[in-house]
N, C-alpha and C positions, 0 to 999 in steps of 0.2 A: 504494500500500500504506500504509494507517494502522496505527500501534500503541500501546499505550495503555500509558501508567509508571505505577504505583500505589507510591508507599513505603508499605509496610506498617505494622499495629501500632496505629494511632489509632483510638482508640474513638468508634463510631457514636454518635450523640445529635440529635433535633429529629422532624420532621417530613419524610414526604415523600406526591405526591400520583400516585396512579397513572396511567395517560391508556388511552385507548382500546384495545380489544382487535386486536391485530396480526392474530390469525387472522381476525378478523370481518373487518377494511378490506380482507383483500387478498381477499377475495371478493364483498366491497361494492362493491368498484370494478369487478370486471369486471362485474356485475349490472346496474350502474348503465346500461350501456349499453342494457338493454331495455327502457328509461325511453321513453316519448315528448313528455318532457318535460328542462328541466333538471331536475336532481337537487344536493340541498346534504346534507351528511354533518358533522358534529359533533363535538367527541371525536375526531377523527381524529390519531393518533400521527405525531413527527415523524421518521420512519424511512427510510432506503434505500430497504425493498422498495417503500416509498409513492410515489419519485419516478419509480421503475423503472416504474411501474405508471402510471402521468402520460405517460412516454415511448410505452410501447404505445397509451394513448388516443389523442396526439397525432400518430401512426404513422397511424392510422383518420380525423382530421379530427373528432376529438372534445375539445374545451376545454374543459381544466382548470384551473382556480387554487385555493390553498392557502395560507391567511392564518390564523395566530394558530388552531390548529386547523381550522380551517373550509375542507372540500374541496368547490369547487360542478365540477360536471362536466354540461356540455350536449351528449346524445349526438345532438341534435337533425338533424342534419348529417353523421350518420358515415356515412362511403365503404367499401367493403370496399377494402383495400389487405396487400401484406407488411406485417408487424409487426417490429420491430425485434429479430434476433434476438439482437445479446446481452443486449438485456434482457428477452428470452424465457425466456435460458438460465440468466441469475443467480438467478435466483427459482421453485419450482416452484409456488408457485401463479399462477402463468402460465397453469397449466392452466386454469384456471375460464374463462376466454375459449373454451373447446372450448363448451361448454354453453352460456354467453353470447349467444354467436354462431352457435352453433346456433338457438336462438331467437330468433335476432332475421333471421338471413336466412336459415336453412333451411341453411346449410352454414360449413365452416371449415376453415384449413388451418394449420395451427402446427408448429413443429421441436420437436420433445419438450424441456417446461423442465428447466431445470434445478434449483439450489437447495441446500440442505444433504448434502453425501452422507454418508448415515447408515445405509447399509446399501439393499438394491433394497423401492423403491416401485411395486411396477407399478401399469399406470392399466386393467388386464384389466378391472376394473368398472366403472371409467365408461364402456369403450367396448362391453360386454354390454350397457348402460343404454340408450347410443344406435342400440344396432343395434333393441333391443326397441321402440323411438321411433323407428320407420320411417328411421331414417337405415343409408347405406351408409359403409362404415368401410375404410381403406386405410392402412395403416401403413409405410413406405419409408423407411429408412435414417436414420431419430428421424426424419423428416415427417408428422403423422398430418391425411390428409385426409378431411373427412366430407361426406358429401353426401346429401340427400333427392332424391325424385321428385316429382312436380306436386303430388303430394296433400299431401306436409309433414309436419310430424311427428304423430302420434296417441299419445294416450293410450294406455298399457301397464299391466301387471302385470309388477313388477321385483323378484325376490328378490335380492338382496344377499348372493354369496358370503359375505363377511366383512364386519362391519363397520368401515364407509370415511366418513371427515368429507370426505374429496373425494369421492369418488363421491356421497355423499349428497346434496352440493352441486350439482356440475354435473348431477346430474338432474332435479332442483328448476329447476335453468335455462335447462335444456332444455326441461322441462316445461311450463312457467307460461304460455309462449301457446300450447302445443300444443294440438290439437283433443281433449275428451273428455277423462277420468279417468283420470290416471294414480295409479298405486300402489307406493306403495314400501315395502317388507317388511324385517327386520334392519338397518332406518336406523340411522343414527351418532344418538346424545342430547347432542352437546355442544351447551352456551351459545351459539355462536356459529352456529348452524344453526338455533335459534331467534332470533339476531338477524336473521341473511339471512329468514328468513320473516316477519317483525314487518314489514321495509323494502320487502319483493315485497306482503306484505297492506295495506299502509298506501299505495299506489299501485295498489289495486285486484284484485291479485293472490287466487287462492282456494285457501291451502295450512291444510290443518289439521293439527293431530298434530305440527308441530315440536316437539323435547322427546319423543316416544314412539321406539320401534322399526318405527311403522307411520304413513307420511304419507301424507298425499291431496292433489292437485294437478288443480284441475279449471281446465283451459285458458283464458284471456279475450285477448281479442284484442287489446288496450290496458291499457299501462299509464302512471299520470299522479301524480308527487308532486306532493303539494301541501300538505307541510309537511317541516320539516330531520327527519333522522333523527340520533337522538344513540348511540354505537356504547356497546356494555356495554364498562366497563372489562376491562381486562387482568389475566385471573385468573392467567398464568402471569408475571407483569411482577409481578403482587402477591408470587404465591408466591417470586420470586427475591428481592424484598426482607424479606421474613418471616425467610427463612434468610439475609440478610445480616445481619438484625438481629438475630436470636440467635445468631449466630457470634461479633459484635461489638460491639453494642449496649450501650448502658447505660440506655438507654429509648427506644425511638424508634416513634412514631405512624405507620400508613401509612392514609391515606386513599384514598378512591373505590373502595370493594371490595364487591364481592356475596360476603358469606360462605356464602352455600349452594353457589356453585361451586368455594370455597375446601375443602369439608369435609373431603375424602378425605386432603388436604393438610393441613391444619390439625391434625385425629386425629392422624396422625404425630409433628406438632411437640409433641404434646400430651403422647401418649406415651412421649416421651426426656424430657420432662419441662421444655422449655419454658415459661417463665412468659410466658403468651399473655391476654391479656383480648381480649376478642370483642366488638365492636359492630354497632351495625345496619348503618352500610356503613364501619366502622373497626373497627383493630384495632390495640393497646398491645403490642408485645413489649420485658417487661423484659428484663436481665442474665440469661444460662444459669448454672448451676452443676447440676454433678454428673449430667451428661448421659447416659441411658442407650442401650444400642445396640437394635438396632428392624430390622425386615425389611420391605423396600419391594418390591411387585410390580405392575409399571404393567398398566394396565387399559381397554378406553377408559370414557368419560364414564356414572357419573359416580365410577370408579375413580382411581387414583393419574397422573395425566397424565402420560405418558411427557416431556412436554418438562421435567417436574417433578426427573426424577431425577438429572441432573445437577445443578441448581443445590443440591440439598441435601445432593450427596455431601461439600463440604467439611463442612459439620455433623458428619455424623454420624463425620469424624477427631475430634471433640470428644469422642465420645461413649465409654466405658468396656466396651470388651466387642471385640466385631465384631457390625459389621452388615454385611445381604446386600441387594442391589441385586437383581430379577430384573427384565427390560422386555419384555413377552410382545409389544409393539408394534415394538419395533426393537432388536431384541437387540445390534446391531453398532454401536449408539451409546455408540462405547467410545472416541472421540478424544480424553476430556480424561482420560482412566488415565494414559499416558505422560509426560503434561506435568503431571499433579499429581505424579505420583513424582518428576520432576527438580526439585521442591521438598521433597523429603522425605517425600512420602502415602506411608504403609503403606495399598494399595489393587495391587488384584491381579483378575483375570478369571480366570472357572474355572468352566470348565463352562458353563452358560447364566447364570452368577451373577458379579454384581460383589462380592466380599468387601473391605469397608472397614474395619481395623482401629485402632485408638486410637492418635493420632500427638500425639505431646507438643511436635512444633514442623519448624513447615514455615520454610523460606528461599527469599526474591527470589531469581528465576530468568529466562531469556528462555526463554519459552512460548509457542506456536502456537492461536492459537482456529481449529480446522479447522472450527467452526459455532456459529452462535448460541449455543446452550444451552451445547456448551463452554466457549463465551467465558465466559460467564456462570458457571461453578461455576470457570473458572481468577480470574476478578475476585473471587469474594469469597475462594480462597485467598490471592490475593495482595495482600487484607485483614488476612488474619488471621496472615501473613508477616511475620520480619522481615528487613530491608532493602527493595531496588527489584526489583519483580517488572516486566519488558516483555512485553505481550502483542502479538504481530504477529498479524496477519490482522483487526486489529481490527474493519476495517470488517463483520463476519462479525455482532459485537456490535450495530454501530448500526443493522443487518438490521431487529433485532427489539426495541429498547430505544432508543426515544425521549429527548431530552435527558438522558443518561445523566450523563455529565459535570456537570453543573448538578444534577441532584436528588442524587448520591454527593459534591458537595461541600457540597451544605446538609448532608448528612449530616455534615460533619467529615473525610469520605475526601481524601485527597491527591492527587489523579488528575488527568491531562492528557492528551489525547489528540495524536498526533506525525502527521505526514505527511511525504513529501520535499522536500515546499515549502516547507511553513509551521509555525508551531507553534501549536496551538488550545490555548489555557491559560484553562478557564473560572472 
């Protein structure tokens, strides 16, 4: 168990550089396996889920190494074998191995992953996707086995209940050596659905319409990198520090950002009134003053990102009014309410709505990050805190937030991360 000490109250200032998109890697890495080739990845964040996801490859007889960003992975060799199930279970995108490994030998068998609980995710669409793709589907006590007959998977027409960035995913992965056309209808549009398709076309792969509601995947039998892929940065790693910075900030630069993934985000910060300067892939947030209250309603892509709305809930206690939180993606992503009130948040649940009312001073507390994005809007209260705020479950943070520690003390932050070992003081 790690847990992270922040003394409160020190004002942000400098620079910081954003790194690779978390949601893209950990579906890069399962992909990677239907490479017939090695495969090198770029940009790649230095995170938990990442070595978690190292461990399952090398569970398959598939090597990996991870130097200085740079993850090369040779699936050249991979054996079907069990996968390592607790690091099946700490991470759910675990899943994309279902699809992965669907196409690459025609069948798969995995203990249903795990990962943030933040309310039920069911995976009903991705396994509608692979039954439509000739595979048989067996679901037993969280073990979901899938299996094809001689002929393997064929090209479909897939409507998409709802819109799903996993399902949209493992069907795309399933897809890609399948025989024939497949079609997929009410796709997910995030960023990172167009990076997985850039990395499957740039080894040959035939996916059009990433970025639309309606992709096309027509089947190739081989696929061959034969240059590094470099992962889009981290638009919700950007957006956590945007709202760090105007919580606490006296001027502070954040680099490596695509502002057009940023927008829905950004509009917000705009509209509390934010002193935000916007660049081509940077962005300037001064000093806040006189911050107004604002209504956030997550959406998926290219609306207000659900992983968004914690990290910006300490802001908007900045803010003069009440603001209302609505998450039509995961309504029950309500674990960091409890532990910003035992810092003092005027913040309350009611009804399908977060109400965050204007709080004139939060205090260091010991606080629980029950998931990433928690962690993350508990770390910039106990920024803006005074005294020693402890977050436990820390490791929950280094999930999804690469050299944290190190780029929050360029910032000026006072932070250390604790273990029962040892003490990491960067």
């Amino acid at each position: 168990m790690k847990k992270m000490i922040i003394h409160g109250g020190q004002r942000l200032s400098g620079s910081v550089n954003i790194g690779g998109a978390k949601n893209s890697t950990v579906a890069l890495i399962p992909a990677a396996i239907l490479a017939d080739t090695p495969v090198k990845f770029d940009m790649v964040p230095d995170i938990l889920d990442v070595h978690n996801l190292m461990l399952i490859l090398e569970s398959m007889n598939v090597h990996s190494r991870f130097v200085d960003g740079v993850l090369t992975i040779d699936p050249t060799e991979i054996v079907e074998a069990p996968m390592p199930s607790r690091a099946i279970k700490s991470l759910r995108a675990s899943y994309y191995f279902m699809g992965a490994l669907l196409g690459r030998f025609g069948r798969a068998t995995l203990t249903f992953p795990g990962g943030d609980n933040i309310g039920p995710r069911p995976i009903d669409q991705h396994i509608k996707a692979f039954k439509a793709l000739g595979a048989e589907v067996e679901d037993s006590h969280g073990t979901v086995r899938i299996t094809t007959g001689e002929d393997g998977l064929h090209g479909a027409r897939i409507f998409l209940d709802v819109v799903s960035v996993g399902a949209t995913i493992n069907t795309i992965l399933a897809a890609v050596k399948a025989n024939g056309l497949t079609t997929i209808e009410n796709a997910a549009k995030e960023p990172e659905i167009i990076d997985i398709a850039t990395f499957l076309n740039n080894m040959g792969a035939h996916v059009r319409g990433a970025g639309t509601d309606v992709i096309r995947i027509e089947g190739v039998p081989v696929l061959r990198a034969t240059n590094v892929h470099t992962i889009i940065p981290d638009r919700i790693e950007a957006g956590t520090y945007l709202a760090m910075a105007a919580a606490m900030g006296d001027g502070v630069q954040i680099h490596n950002i695509i502002p057009e993934h940023l927008e829905s985000f950004t509009a917000k910060l705009i509209e509390m009134g934010v002193d935000l300067q916007i660049g081509e892939d940077s962005a300037y947030v001064g000093p806040s003053k006189n911050l107004k209250a604002i209504q956030v309603k997550t959406l998926p892509f290219p609306g207000f990102a659900t992983d968004l709305q914690q990290p910006i809930t300490p802001l908007l206690l900045m803010a003069k009014g009440s603001s209302v939180i609505v998450d039509t993606i995961y309504p029950q992503r309500l674990k960091h309410v409890p532990e910003l009130k035992k810092m003092g948040a005027k913040i309350r649940p009611e009804k399908d709505m977060v109400i965050v009312d204007h709080t004139d001073h939060l205090t260091g507390a010991t606080v629980d990050a029950g998931e990433i994005r928690a962690g993350a809007a508990l770390m910039i209260a106990a920024l803006m805190a005074d005294g020693t705020t402890t977050i436990t479950s820390a490791e929950n943070i280094l999930r999804g937030y690469g050299s944290i520690v190190e780029k929050m003390t360029a910032l000026n932050a006072d932070v250390k991360i604790e273990d029962t070992d040892r003490v990491e003081e960067l």
